[in-house]
N, C-alpha and C positions, 0 to 999 in steps of 0.2 A: 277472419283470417286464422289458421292453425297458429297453433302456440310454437312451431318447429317446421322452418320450410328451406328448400333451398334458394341460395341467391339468385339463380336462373330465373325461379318461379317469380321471382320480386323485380326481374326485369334486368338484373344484372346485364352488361355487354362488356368485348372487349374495351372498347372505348374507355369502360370507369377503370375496365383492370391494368391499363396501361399507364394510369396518373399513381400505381402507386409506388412508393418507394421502395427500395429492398429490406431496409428496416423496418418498413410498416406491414410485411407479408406477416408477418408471423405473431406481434403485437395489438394489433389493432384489427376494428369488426369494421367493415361497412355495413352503414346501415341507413335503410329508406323511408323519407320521413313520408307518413300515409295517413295521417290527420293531422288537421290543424286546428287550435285552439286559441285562447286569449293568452293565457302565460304558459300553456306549453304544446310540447310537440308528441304525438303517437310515430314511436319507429319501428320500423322490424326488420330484424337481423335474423341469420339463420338458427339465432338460440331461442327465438320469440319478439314478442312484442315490451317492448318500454318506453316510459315516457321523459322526455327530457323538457327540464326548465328554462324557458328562454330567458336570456341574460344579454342585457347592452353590449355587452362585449363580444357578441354572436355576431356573426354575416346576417342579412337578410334573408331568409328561410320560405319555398313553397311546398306545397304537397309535391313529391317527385323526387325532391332535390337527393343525395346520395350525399353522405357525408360518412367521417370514420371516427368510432369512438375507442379510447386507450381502457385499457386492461380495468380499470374502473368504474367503465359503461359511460363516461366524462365525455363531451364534445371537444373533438382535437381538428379538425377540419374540414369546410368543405370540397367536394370535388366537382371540377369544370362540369358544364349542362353542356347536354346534346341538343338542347334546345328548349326554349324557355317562352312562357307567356306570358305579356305582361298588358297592363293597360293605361291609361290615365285612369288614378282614384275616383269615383263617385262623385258626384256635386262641384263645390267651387276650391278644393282641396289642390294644392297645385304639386302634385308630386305622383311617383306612378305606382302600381301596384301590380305584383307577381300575382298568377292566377295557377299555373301549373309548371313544372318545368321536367325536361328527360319523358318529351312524349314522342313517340313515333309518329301514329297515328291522331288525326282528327277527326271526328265525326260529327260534320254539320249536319244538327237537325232541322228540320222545316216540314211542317204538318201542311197535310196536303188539303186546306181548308180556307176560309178569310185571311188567316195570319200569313200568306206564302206570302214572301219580302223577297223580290230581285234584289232591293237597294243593301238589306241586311245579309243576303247571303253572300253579296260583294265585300261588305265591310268585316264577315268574319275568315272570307279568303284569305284578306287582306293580312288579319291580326295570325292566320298560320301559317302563310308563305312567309312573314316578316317573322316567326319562333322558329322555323326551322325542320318544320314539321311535314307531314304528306295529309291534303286536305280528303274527306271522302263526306261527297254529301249526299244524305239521307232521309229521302224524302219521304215521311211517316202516316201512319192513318190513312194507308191502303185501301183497308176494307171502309172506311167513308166515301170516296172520293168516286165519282161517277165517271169522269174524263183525266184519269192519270196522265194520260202520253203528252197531254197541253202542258200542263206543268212541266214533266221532263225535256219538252222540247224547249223551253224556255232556258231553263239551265242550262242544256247544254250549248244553246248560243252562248252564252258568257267563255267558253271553252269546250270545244269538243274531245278534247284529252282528259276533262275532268270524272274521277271515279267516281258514279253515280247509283244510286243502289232507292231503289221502291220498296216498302214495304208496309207487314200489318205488325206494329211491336207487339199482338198480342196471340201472332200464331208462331213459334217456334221456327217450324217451316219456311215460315217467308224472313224469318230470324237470320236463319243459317246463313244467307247470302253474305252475312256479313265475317263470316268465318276467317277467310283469308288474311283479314287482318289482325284474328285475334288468335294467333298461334304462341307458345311460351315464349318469354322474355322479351314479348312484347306491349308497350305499352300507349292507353288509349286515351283519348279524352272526349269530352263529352258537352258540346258549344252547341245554344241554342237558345232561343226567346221560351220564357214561363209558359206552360200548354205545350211544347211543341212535342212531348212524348221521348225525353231524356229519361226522363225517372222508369216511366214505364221500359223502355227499351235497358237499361242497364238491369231492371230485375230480370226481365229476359233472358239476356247473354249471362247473369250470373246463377239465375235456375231457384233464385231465392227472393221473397221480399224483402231486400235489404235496404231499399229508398223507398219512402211512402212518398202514393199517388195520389190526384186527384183531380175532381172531372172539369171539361174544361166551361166556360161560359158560355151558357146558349147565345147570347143574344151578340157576342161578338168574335165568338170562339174561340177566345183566350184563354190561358192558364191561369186557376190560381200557382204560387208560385209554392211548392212541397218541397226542394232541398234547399237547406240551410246551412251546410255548411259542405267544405269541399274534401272529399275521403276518397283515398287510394284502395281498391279493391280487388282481391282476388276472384281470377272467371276460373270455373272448369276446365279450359281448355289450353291450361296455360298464361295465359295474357294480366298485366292488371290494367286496370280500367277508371279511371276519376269522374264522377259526376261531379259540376259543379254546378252551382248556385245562377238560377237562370241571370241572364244582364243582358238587362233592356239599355242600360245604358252604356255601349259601350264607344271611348272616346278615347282612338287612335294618338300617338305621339312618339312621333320619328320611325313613324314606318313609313319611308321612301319606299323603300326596295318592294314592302310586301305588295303596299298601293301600285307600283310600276309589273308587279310581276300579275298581281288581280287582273290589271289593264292592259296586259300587253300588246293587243292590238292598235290601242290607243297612243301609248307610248313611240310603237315604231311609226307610226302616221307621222307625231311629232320631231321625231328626228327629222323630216321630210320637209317640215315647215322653213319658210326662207326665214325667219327669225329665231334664234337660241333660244332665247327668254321667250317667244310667244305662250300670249295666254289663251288660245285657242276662241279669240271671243269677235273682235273685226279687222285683225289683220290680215294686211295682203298675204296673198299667198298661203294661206292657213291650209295645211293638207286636212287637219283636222276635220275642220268647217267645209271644204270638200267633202268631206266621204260624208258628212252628216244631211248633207243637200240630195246628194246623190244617190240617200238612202243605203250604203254602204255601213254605216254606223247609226245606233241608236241613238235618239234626244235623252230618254233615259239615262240609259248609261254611262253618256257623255256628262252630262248634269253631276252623276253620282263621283264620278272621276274628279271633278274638280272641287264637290264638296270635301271628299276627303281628303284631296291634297291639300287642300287651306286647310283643313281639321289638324291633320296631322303635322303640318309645319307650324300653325299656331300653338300647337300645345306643347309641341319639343321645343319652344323659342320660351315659351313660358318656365318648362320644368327647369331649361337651362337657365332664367334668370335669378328663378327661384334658386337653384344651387348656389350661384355665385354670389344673393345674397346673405345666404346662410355662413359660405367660407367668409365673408367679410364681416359678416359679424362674429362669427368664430376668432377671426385674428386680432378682432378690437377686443375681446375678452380678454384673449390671453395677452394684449398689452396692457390692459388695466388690471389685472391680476400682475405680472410682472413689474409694473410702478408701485404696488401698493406694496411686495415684498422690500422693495427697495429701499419704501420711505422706511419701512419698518426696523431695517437692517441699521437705520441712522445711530 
């Protein structure tokens, strides 16, 4: 990234320009956090790039987020998200974890090879109709693929509204389709399983190798996995752009909406059903279980719809018990700290 750009170029909107205060026009920088580390943050303001130390006393920080530093380059706040990613943490950790936040765009990749996943392309719908975001999936390794239009037609069952874009990330050319979305002060992100040609497709759009690549496994045609860390990037053409760190695992929590909005079709069948609560599995009257008989709706689809609606209400039942046991042990601390000043006081 230049050492000196303007805030438009960094994705700026009226959106952030309207959270600020009158006193903070003239005072204070916004500025875009665009790398993430272990103890600290890479920002860039329209003076350049710096780094800020993370401190306990900080909000919760992702690559994206927009924040505003006081006359001494200091952290003085953050500002509301346009829209945010996040997920359940890794493994058996019970709490969630930001991925990107203040993205416009999406770009679901999916190589047009062994790895093409209906069930996964659903389940990253999911995670950006629930951030807030416009999905666009992107279906990669063009020039492999002998029968393209079988795969696009499969997608676009899932939605026939959905923006769908074919390409070879390694001709510029068939590049460009993806233009429209990458116009200034707009910003990308970059979702997809390890191999699926993220790395390779953002040194593309940015005209540089600025993510290293590599090839994927013959024998199952998977990625090894080449970004390690998640960084906000400037494209040519205006846009910034976030590669991030491929996730194989990723583990929904408290996305109704986005799961309801993945599935819409499914959804509206179940308003239909003579039961509220039906679980679409042997009650009477299942409009669900209708359309799936009558060949109207996929076995598939239907399966993956109700995986993730158990995924994702069990894990927001988790994260939430997790929270309230943490406030409860919080509040017995601070009543055993408070007895003990007492006794002291004697």
């Amino acid at each position: 990234m230049n050492n000196k750009t303007s805030l438009a170029n960094l994705g700026w909107q009226p959106f952030f320009q309207q959270q600020l205060l009158l006193e903070e026009l003239g005072s204070f920088s916004p500025a875009r956090i665009i790398e993430q580390h272990k103890s600290i943050f890479e920002v860039a303001t329209e003076a350049g790039v710096q780094t800020l130390t993370i401190s306990n006393s900080m909000p919760s920080f992702t690559v994206g987020d927009w924040i505003l530093l006081d006359e001494t380059g200091n952290f003085s706040k953050i500002l509301e998200r346009q829209s945010c990613f996040r997920r359940k943490a890794p493994g058996a950790k019970v709490s969630e974890q930001l991925i990107a936040a203040n993205v416009d765009t999406a770009f679901i990749v999916c190589s047009l090879n062994q790895d093409f996943n209906l069930n996964r392309i659903e389940r990253y719908l999911s995670l950006v109709y629930e951030a807030g975001a416009e999905p666009v999936i992107v279906l990669s390794k063009l020039d492999l693929c002998a029968e393209p239009e079988s795969y696009k037609e499969q997608v676009q069952m899932l939605n026939s509204a959905l923006c769908l874009e074919m390409i070879n990330s390694l001709d510029s050319k068939s590049v460009s389709a993806l233009q429209p979305w990458c116009q200034i002060g707009r910003t990308i992100v970059m979702l997809g399983s390890s191999g699926s040609g993220k790395s390779t497709l953002t040194n593309m759009l940015l005209g540089i190798e600025a993510q290293e690549t590599s090839a994927i496994r013959e024998d199952d045609a998977k990625g090894r996995h080449t970004t390690t860390r998640r960084s906000l990037l400037s494209m040519p053409q205006g846009a910034m752009i976030i590669d991030t760190p491929g996730m194989r695992e990723i583990q929904l929590s408290g996305y109704e909406d986005g799961v309801a909005e993945t599935f819409s079709d499914i959804e509206a069948l179940s308003k239909e059903c003579k039961f509220s609560d039906c679980q679409h599995e042997s009650e009477p009257d299942c409009k669900v279980q209708s359309a799936l008989e009558s060949g109207e709706l996929d076995e598939r689809r239907l399966k993956n719809y109700l995986k993730l609606s158990r995924e994702q209400a069990l894990n927001a039942a988790s994260i939430s018990q997790r929270r309230e046991a943490d406030k409860k042990t919080g509040r017995f601390y601070k009543k055993v700290i408070k007895e003990s000043l007492k006794l002291k006081g004697r």
